[in-house]
C-alpha positions as CSV (number, residue, x, y, z in Angstrom):
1,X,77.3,27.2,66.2
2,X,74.5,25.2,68.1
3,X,71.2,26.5,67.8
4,X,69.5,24.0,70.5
5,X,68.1,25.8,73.2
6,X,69.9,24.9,76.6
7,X,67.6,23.4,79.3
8,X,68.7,25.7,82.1
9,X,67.6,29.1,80.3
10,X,64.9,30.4,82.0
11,X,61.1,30.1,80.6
12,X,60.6,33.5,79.4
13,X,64.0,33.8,77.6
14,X,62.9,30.3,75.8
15,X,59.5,31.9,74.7
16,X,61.0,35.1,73.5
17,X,63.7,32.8,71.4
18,X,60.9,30.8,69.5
19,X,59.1,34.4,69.4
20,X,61.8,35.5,67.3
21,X,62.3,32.1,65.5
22,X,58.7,32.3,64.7
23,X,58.6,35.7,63.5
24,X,62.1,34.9,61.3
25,X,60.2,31.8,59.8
26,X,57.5,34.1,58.7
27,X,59.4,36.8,57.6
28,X,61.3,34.2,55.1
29,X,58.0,32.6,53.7
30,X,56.6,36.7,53.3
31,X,60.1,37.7,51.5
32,X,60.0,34.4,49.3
33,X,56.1,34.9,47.9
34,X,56.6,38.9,47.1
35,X,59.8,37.8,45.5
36,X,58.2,35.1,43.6
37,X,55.2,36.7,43.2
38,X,55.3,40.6,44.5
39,X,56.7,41.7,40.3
40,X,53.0,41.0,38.8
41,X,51.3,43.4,41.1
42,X,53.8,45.8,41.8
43,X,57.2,46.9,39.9
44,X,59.9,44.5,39.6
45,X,62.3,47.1,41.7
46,X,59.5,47.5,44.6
47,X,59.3,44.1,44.5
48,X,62.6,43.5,45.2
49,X,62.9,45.8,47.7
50,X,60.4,44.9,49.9
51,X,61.5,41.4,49.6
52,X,65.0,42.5,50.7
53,X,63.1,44.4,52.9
54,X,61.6,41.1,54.7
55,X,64.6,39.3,54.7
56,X,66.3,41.5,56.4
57,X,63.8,41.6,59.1
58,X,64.5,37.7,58.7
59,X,68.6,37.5,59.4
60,X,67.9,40.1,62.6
61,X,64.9,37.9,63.5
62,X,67.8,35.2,63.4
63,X,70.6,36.9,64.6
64,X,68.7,38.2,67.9
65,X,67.9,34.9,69.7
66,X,71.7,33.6,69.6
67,X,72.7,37.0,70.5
68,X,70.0,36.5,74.0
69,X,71.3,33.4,74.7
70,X,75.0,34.3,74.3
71,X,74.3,37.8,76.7
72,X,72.4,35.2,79.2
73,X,75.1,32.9,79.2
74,X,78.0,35.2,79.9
75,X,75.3,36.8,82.8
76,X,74.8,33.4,84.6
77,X,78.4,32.9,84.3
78,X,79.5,36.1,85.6
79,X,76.8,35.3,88.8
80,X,78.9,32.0,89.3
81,X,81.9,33.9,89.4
82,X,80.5,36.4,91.9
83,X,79.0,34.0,93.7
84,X,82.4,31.8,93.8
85,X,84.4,35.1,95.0
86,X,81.7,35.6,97.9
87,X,82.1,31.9,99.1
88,X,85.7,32.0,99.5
89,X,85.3,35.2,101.6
């Protein structure tokens, strides 16, 4: 699946995308360093946990952006189709 963002989406929907990128990014590097590093100051089992916890919060942080763009898509499209039904009327 392509993860480029198209040049016709519209400005906000481009922002909120890297928002979510962003967010997923940091999410990752948070999950990775309580993995790593979370057991020494808290139980091995919290640790976990709220690791999982984080990159969970990661995948959706991932997920939602293609999930935008796909809804958007199928929108401009179904406008195109309107649009083409009102022309030939």
């Amino acid at each position: 699946m392509e993860t480029r963002l198209d040049p016709q989406l519209e400005e906000r929907l481009k922002k909120r995308m890297l928002a979510f990128y962003f967010a997923g990014a940091v999410n990752v590097l948070i999950g990775l360093y309580v993995l790593l590093a979370g057991a020494a100051h808290m139980g091995q089992g919290t640790a976990l946990l709220v690791a999982l916890f984080f990159l969970g919060f990661a995948a959706l942080d991932f997920y939602f952006p293609r999930a935008m763009k796909r809804r958007w898509l199928e929108e401009q499209a179904r406008m195109r189709a309107a649009q083409g039904e009102q022309d030939r009327t």
